[in-house]
C-alpha positions as CSV (number, residue, x, y, z in Angstrom):
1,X,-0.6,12.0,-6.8
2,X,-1.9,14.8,-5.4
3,X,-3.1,13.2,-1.7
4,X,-0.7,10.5,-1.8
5,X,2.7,11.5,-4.2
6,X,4.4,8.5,-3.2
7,X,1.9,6.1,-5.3
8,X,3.1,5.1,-8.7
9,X,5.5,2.7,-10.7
10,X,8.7,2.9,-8.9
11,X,11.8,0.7,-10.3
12,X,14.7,-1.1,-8.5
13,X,15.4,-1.2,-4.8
14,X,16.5,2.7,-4.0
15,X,13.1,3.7,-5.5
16,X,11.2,1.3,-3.6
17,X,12.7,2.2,-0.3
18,X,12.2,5.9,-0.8
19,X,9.0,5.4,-1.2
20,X,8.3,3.3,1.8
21,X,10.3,6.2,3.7
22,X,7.6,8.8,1.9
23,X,4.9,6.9,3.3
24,X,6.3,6.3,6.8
25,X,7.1,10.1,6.8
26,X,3.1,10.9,6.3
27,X,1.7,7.3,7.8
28,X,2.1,5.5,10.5
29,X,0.9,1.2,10.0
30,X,-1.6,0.0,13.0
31,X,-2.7,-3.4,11.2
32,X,-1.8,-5.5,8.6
33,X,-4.1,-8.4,8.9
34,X,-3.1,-10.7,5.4
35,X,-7.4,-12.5,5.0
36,X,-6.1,-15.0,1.6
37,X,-2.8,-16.0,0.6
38,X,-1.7,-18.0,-2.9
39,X,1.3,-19.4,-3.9
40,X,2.5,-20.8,-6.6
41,X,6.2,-21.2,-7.7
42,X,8.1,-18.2,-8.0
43,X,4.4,-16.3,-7.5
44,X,2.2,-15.2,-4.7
45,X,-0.7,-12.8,-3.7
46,X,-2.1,-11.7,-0.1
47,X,-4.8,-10.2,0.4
48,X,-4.9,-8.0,3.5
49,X,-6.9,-5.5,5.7
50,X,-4.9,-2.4,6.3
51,X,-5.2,0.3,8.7
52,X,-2.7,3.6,8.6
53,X,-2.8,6.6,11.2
54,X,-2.4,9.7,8.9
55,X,0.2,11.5,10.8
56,X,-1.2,14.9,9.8
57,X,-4.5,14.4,11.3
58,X,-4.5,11.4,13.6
59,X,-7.0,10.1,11.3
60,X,-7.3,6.5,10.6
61,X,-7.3,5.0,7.0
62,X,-9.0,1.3,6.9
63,X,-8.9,-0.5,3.5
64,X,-8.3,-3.7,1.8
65,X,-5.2,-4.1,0.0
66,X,-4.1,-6.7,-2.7
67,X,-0.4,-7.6,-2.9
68,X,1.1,-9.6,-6.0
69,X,5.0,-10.7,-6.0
70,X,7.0,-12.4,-8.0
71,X,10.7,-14.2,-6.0
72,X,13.7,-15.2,-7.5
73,X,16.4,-16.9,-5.4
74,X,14.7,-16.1,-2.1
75,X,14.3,-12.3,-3.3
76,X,11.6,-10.2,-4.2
77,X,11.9,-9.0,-7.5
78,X,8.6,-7.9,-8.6
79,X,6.2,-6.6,-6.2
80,X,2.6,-4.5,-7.2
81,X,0.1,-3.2,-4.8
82,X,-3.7,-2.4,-5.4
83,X,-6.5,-0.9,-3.6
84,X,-9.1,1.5,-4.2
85,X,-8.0,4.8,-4.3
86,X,-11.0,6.7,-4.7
87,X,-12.4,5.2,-1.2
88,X,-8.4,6.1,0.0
89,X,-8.3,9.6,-1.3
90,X,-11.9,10.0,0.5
91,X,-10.3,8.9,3.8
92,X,-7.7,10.8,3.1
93,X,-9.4,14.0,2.8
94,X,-12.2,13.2,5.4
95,X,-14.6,14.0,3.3
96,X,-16.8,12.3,-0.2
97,X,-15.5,13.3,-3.4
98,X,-18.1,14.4,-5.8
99,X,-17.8,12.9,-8.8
């Protein structure tokens, strides 16, 4: 939370657009390359390759993402993100972590 206090369980759709504004306000998206999707039903998961320019210090944060949603009437109405934060937070910083 510390290098990136937008992450975290947000709920309903004011949440989840202030959050995507946090992010935007820090980061700015130079890919989004989706590498597997699935669907099934009401149900899907991408897989991506993401790059971010970090705003602060032009730097550029390249990691692999895993999106899983969840539709209802043509809506997304669940929606949860993974990737590895430890390789993200090292990015972030510019420097290992030592652990």
């Amino acid at each position: 939370m510390q290098v990136f206090p937008f992450a975290g369980h947000r709920q309903g759709k004011v949440a989840a657009l202030e959050a995507l504004g946090a992010i935007a306000k820090d980061y700015l998206l130079e890919s989004y390359t989706p590498k597997m999707m699935i669907i099934d039903g009401d149900r899907a998961a991408v897989m991506s390759d993401v790059a971010f320019k970090q705003r602060s210090t032009d730097r550029t944060l390249r990691f692999h993402i895993a999106d899983f949603l969840r539709f209802r009437d043509g809506r997304i109405v669940e929606f949860r993100e993974f990737t590895n934060t430890f390789d993200l937070v090292e990015q972030a910083l510019g420097r290992m972590l030592a652990i």
